[in-house]
Backbone bond lengths (Angstrom), bond angles and torsions (degrees), N, CA, C in turn:
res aa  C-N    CA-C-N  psi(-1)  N-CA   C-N-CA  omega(-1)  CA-C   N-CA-C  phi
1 X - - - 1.464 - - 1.521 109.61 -
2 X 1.256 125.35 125.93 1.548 152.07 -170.76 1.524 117.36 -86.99
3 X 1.598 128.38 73.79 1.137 114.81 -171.21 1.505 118.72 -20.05
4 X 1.304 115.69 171.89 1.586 134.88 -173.68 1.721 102.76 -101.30
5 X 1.141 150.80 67.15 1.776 148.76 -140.29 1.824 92.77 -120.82
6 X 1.068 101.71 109.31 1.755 128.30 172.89 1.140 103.16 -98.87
7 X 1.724 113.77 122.00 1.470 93.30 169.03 1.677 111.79 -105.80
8 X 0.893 107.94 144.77 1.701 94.36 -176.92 1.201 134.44 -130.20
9 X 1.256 113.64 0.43 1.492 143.57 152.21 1.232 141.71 -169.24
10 X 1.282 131.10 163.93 1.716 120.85 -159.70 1.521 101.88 -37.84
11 X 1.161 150.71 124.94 1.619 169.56 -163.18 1.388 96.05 39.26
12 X 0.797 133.98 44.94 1.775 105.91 166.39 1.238 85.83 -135.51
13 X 1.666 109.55 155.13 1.589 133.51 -177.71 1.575 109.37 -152.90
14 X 1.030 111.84 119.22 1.369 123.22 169.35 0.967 136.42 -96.69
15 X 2.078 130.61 91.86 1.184 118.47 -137.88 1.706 92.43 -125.02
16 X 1.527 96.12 139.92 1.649 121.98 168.04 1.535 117.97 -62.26
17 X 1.309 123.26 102.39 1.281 112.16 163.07 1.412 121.72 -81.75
18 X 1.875 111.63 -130.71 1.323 84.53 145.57 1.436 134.32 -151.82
19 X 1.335 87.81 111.25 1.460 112.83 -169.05 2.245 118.48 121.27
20 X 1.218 88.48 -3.38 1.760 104.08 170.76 1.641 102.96 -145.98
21 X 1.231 76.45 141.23 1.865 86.26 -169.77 2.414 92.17 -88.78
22 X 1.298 104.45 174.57 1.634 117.68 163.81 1.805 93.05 -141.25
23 X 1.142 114.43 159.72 1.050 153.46 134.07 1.376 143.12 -64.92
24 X 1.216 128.32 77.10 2.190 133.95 159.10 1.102 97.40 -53.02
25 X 1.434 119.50 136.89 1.588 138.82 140.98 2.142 100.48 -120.49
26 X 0.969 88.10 99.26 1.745 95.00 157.25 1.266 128.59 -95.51
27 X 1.499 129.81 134.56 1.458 132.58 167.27 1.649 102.33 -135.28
28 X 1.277 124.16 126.91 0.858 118.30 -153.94 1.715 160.73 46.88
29 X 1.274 121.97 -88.29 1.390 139.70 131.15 1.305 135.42 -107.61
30 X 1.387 90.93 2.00 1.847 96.31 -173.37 2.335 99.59 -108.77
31 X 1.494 85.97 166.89 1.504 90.89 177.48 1.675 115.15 -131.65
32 X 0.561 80.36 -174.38 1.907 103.30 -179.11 1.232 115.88 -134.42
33 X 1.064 130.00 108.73 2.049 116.95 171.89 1.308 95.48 -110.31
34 X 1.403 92.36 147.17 1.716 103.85 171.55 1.446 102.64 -123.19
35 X 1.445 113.77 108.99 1.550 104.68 -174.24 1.635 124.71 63.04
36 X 1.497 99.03 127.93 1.589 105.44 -179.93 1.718 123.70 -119.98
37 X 1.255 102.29 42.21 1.334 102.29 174.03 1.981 116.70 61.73
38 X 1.465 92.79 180.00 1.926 103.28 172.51 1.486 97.79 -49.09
39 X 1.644 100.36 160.26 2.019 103.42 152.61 1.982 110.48 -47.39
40 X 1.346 95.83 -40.04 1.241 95.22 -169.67 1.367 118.72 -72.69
41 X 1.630 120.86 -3.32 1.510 100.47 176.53 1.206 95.55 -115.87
42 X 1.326 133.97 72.50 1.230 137.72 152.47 1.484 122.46 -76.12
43 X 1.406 99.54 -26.54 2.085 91.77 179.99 1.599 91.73 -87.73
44 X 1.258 118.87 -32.45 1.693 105.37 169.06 1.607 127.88 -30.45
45 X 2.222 91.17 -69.03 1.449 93.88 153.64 1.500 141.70 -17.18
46 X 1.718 111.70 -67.52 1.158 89.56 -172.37 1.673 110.55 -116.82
47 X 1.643 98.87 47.56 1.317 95.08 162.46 1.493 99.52 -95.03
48 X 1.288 127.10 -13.65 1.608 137.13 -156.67 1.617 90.86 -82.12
49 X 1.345 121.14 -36.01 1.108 129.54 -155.87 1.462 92.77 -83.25
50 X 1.686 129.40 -48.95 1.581 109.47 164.66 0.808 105.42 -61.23
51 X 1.202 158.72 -79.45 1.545 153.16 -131.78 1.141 119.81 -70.27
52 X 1.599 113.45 -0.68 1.888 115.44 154.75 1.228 94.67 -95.49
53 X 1.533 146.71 -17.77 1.586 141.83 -164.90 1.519 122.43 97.06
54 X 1.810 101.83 20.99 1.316 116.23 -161.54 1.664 103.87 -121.09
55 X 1.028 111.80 167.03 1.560 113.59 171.99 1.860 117.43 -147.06
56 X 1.312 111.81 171.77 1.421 107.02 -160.48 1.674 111.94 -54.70
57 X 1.336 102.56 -42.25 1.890 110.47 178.91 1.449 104.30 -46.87
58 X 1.445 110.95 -35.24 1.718 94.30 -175.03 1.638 133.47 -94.56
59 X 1.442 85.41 12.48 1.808 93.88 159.86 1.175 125.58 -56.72
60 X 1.342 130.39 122.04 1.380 107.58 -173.74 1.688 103.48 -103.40
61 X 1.286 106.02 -10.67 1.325 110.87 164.17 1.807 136.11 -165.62
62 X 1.026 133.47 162.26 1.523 123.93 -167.39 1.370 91.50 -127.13
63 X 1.763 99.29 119.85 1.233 106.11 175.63 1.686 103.05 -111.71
64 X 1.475 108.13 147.91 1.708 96.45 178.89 1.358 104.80 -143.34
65 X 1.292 97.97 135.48 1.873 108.32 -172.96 1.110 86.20 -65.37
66 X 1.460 165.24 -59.39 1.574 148.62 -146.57 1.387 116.63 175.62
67 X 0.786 125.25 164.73 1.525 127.64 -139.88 1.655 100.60 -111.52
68 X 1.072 135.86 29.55 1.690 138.36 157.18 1.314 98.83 -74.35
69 X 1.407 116.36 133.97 1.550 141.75 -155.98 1.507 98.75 -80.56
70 X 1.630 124.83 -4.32 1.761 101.14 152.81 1.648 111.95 -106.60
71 X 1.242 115.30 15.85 1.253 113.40 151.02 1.471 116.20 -97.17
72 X 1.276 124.01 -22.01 2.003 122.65 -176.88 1.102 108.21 -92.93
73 X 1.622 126.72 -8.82 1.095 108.17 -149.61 1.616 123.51 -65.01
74 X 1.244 120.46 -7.14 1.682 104.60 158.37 1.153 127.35 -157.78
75 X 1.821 82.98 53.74 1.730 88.75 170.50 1.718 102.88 -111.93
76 X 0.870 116.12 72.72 1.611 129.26 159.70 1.672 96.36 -130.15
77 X 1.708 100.84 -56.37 1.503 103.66 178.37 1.394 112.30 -36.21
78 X 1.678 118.21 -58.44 1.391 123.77 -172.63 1.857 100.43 -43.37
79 X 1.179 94.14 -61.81 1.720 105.72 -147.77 1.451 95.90 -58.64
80 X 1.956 125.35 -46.21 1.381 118.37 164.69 1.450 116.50 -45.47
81 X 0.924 147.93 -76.01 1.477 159.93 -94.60 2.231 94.81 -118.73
82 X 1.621 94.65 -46.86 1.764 101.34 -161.64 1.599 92.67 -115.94
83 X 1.274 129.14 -0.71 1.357 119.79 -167.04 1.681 121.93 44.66
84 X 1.324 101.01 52.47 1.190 123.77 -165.79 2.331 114.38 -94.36
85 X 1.299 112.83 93.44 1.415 90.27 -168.31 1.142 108.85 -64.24
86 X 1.598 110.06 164.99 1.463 115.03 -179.04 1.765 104.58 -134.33
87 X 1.234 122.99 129.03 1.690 131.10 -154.76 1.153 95.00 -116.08
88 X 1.209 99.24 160.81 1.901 116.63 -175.40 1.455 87.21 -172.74
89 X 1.744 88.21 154.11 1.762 107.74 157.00 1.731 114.28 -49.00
90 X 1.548 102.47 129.94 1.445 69.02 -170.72 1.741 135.03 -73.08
91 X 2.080 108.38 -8.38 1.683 93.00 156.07 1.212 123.42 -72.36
92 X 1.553 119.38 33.70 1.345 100.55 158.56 2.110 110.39 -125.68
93 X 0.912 115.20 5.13 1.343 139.52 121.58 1.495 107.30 17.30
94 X 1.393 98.79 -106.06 1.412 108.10 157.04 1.410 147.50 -30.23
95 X 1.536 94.77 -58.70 1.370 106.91 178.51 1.907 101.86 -65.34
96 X 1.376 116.04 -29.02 1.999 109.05 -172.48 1.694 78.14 -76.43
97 X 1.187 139.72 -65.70 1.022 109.51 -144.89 1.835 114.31 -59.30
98 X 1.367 126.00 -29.45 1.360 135.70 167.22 1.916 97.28 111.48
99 X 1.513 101.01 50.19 1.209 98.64 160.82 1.570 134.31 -79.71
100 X 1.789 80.52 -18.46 1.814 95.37 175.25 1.559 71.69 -152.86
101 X 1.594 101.36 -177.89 1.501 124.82 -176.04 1.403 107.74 -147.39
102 X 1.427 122.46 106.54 1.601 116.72 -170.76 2.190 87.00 -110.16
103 X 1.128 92.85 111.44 1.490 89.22 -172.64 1.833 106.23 -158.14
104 X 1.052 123.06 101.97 1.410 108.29 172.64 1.616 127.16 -16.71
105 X 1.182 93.81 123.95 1.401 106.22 -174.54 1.884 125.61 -85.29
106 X 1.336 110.48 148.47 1.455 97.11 -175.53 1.616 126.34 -72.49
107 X 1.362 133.00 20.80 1.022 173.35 -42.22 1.530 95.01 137.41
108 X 1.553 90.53 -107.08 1.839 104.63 173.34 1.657 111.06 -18.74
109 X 1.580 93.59 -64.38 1.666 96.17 -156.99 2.299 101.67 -76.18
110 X 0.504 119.72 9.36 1.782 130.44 178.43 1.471 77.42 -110.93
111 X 1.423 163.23 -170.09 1.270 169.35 -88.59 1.250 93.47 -52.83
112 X 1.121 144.71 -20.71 1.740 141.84 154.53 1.472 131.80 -69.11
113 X 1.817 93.26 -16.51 2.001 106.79 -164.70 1.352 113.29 -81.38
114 X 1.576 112.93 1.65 1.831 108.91 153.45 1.442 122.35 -74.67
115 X 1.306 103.98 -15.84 2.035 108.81 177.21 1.709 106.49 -86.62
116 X 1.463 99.46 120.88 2.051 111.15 159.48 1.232 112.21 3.93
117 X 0.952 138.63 121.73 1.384 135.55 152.41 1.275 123.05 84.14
118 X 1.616 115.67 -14.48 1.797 112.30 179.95 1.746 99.72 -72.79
119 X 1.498 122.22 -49.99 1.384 91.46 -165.68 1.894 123.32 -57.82
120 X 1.068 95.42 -24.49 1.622 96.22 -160.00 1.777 99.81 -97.61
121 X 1.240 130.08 -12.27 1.501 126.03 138.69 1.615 120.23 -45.15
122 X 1.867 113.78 -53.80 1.082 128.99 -176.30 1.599 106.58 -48.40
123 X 1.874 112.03 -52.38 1.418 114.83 159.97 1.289 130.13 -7.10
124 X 1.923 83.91 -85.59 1.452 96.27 169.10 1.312 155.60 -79.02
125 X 1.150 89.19 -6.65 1.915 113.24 147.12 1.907 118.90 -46.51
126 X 1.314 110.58 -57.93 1.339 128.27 -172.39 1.454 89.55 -71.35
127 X 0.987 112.81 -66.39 1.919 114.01 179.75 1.548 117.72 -14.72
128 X 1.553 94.70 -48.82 1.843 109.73 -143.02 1.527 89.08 -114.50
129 X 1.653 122.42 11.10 1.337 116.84 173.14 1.885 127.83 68.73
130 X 1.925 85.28 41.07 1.181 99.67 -165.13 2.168 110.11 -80.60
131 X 1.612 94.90 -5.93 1.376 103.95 -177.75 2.051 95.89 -112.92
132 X 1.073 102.42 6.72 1.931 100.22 -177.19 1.829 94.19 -55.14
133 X 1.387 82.05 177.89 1.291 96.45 171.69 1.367 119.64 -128.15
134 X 1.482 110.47 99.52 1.501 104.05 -161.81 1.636 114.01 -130.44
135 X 1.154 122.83 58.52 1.442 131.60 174.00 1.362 127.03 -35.32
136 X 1.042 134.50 145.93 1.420 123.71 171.08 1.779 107.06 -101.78
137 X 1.205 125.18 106.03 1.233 126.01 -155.47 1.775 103.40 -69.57
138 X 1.069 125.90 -16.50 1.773 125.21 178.59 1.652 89.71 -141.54
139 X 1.181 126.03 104.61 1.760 125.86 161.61 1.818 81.46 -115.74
140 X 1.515 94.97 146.88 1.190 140.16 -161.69 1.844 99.32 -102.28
141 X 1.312 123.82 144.97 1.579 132.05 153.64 1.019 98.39 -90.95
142 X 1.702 106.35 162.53 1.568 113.98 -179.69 1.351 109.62 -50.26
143 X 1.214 138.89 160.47 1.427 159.34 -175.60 1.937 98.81 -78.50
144 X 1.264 122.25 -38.15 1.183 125.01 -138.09 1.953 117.48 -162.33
145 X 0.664 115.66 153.95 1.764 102.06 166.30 1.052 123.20 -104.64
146 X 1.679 130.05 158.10 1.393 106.66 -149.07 1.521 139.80 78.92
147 X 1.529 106.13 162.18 1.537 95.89 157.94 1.818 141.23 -34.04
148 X 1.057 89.91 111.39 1.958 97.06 -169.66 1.456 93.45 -72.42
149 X 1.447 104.92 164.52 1.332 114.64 -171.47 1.196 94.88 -103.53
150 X 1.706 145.40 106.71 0.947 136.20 -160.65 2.148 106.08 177.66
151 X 0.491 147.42 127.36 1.694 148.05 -174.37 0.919 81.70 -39.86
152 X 1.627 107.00 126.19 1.775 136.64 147.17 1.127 97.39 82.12
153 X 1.617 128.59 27.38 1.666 131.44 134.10 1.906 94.97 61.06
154 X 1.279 116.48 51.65 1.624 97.99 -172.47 1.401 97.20 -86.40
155 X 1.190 101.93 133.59 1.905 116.86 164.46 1.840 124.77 -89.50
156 X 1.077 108.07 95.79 1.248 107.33 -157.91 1.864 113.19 -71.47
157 X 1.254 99.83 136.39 1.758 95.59 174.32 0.918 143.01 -146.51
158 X 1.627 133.39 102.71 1.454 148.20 -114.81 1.820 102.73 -65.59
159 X 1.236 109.63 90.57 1.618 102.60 170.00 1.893 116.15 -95.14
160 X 0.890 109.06 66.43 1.912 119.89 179.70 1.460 97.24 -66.68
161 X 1.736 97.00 141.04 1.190 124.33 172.52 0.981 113.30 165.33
162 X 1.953 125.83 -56.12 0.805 140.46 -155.25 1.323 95.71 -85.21
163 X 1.418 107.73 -61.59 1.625 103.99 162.80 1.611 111.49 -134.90
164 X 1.264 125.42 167.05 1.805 125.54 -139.99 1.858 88.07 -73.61
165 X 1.122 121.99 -25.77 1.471 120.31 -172.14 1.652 114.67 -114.54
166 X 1.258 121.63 22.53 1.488 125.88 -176.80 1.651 100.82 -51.82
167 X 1.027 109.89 147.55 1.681 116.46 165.97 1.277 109.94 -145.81
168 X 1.602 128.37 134.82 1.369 139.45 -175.18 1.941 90.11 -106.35
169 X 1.425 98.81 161.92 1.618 80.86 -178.60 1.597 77.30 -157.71
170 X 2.035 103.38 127.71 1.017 135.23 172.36 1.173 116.22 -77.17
171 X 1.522 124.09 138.89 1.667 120.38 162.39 1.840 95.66 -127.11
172 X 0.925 122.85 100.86 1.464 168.65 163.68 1.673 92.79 -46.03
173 X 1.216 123.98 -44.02 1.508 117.25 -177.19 1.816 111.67 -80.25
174 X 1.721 90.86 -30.99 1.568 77.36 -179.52 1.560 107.32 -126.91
175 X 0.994 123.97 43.89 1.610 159.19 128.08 1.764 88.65 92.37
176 X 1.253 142.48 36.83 0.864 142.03 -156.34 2.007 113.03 -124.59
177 X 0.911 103.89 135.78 2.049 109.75 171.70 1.531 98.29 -126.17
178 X 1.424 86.19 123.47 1.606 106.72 173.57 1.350 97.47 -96.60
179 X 1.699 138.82 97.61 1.606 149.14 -169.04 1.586 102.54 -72.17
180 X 1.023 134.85 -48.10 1.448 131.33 -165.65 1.643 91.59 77.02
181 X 1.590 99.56 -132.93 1.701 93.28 -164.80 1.493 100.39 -98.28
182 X 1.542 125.78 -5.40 1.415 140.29 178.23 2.024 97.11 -34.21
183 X 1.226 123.57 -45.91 1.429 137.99 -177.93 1.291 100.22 -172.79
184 X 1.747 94.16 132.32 1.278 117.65 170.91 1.170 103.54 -123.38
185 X 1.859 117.61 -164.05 1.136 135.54 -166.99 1.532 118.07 -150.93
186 X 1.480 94.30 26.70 1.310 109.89 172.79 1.247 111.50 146.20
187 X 1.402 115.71 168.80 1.304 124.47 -175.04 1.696 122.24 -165.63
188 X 1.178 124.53 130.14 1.774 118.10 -176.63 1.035 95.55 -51.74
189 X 1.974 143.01 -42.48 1.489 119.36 -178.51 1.256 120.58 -61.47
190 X 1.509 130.80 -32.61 1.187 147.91 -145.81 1.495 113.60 -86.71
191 X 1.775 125.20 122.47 1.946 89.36 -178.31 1.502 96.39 -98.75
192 X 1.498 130.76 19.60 1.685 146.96 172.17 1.258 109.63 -39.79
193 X 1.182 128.93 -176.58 1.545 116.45 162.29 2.225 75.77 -174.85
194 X 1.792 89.51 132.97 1.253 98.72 156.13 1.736 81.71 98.33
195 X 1.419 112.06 170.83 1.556 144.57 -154.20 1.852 84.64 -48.56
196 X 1.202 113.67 156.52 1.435 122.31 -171.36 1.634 120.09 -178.09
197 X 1.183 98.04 156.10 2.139 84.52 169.71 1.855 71.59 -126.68
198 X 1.849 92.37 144.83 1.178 121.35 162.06 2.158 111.67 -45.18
199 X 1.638 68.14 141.65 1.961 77.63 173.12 1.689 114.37 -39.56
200 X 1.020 120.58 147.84 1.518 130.91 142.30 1.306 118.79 7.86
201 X 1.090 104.90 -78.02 1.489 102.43 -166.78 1.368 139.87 -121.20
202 X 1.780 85.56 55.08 1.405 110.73 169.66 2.004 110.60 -124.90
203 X 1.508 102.96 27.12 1.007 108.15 -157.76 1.586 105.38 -114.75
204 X 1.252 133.44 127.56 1.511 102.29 177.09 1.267 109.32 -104.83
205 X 1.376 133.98 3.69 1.370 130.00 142.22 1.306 136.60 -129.55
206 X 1.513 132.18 66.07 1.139 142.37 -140.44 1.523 95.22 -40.05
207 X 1.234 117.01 -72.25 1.971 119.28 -155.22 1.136 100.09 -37.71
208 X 1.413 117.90 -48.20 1.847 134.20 -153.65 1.795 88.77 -79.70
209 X 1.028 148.87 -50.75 1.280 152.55 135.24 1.784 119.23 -4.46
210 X 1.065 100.50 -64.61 1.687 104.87 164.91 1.552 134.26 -81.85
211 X 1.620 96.02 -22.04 1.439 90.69 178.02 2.157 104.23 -88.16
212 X 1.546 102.66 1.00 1.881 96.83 -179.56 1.435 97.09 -79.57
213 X 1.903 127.31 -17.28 1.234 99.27 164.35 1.490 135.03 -54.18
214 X 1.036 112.95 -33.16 1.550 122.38 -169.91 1.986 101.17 -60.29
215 X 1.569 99.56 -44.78 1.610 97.69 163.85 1.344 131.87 -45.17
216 X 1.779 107.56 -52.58 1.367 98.06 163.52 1.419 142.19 -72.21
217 X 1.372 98.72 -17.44 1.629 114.30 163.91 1.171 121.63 -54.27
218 X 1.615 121.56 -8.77 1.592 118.08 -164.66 2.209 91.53 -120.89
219 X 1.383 100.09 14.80 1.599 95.44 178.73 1.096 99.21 -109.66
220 X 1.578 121.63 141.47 1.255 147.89 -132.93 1.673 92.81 -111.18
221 X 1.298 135.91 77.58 1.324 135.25 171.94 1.456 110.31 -169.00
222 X 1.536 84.02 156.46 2.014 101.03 179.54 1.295 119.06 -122.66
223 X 1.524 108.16 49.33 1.600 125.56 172.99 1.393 104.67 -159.80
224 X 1.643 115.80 130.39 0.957 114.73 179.15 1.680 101.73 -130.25
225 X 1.219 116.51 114.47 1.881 137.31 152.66 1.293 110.15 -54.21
226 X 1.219 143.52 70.87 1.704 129.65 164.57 1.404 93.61 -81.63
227 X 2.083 87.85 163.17 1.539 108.02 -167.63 1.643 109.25 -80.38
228 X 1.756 103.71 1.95 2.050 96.77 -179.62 1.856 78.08 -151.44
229 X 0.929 95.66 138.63 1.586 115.55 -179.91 1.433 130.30 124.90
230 X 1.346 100.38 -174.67 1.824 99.83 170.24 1.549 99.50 -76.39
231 X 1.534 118.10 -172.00 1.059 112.40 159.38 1.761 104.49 -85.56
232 X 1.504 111.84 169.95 2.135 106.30 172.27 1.566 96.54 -125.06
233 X 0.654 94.56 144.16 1.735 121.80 162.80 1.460 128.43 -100.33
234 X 1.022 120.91 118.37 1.531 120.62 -157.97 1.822 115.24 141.27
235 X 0.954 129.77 150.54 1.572 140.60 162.23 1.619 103.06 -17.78
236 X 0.988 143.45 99.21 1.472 133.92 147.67 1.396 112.24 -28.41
237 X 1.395 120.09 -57.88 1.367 105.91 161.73 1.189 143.95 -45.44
238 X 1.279 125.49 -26.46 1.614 142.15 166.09 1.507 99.82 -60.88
239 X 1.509 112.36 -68.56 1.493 120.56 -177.20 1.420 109.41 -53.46
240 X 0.827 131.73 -24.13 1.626 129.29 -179.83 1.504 115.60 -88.30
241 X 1.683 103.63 -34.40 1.295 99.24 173.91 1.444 99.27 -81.43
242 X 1.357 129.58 -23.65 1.767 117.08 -164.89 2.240 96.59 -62.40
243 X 1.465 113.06 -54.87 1.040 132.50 -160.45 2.015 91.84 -63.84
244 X 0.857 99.50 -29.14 1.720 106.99 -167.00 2.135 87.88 -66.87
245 X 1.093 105.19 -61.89 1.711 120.37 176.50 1.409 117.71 -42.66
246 X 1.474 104.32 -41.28 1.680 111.83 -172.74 1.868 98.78 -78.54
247 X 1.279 119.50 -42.09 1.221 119.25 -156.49 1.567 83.74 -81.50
248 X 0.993 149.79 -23.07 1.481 118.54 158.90 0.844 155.22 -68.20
């Protein structure tokens, strides 16, 4: 299986796993990852990583909007294997390393498995090692405030709700917000289509969840990367306010 690799502007690529998208930023020989999918799409990973002309050694770093195991899923691998750091807000710190786990529970999703599409997501959740246990034994806080020094200059910016340390991270040069799960654009639970905040109860603080739209509404770009969807095109602000409307 052949990752899904979008390119969508000078270094950035937005690639389909399955069922959570990651993020390439290239400058030169070096990379940027934003998020690495389930445990299970790790050969995805770094087929994505040839198919920009890049490979795992040249990460120079793993950035991850939040620590739910189809966004981590292999950045411990990275950081073991390439000595690769991997950054987070730092309340979410904790949560990658698995000091606590704020993550929908299997519980939750069975009192949910009469709605479209949750059981057979739930499937493929378990499939792709969506209940593994995969910690990142040293995750790193940002280095710095602001733009990190790192390919495609991402500026990270605390959107909590979804989980207490979510971070969306802006690149301002190429007018673009990579959302993580802060807003997406779809989802196998979801029968929505277009800008959205994830169902209910994948949230561990809904209000705090809706009010980080208003954050992204105030970032200055007309491309939006969410962590489950197509990519959208259009004002982030529009999309944030559209998703801000629906969730009420």
């Amino acid at each position: 299986m052949r990752a899904d690799v979008r390119h969508i502007a000078d270094g950035t690529y937005l690639v389909h796993g399955s069922n959570t998208n990651w993020v390439i930023l290239t400058e030169g020989d070096a990379v940027t990852l934003v998020d690495t999918g389930y445990p299970g799409d790790r050969e995805l990973v770094l087929d994505s990583l040839a198919a920009v002309g890049s490979s795992p050694e040249a990460v120079a770093a793993v950035l991850v909007t939040h620590a739910h195991n189809d966004h981590l899923g292999s950045a411990e691998y990275l950081r073991t294997t390439y000595g690769t750091p991997v950054y987070l807000h730092e309340a979410e710190v904790p949560h990658a390393r698995r000091d606590f786990l704020h993550q929908v529970s299997v519980g939750q999703v069975l009192r949910e498995g009469w709605r479209p599409g949750v059981l057979p997501w739930a499937v493929h959740a378990l499939r792709s090692g969506g209940t593994a246990h995969v910690p990142v034994a040293a995750p790193e806080p940002f280095p710095v405030a602001g733009a990190l020094d790192l390919p495609g200059r991402p500026v990270p910016v605390h959107t909590p709700g979804h989980t207490l340390g979510h971070c969306a991270y802006h690149l301002p040069g190429a007018g673009v917000v990579i959302s993580g799960d802060a807003l997406v654009s779809g989802h196998p639970t979801s029968r929505a289509e277009g800008p959205q905040l994830l169902p209910d109860m994948f949230h561990h603080e809904r209000a705090r969840a809706v009010a980080s739209l208003d954050v992204l509404a105030g970032l200055a770009a007309d491309v939006l990367l969410p962590g489950h969807g197509p990519v959208h095109h259009g004002p982030v602000r529009d999309a944030a306010l559209r998703a801000r409307e629906r969730a009420a």
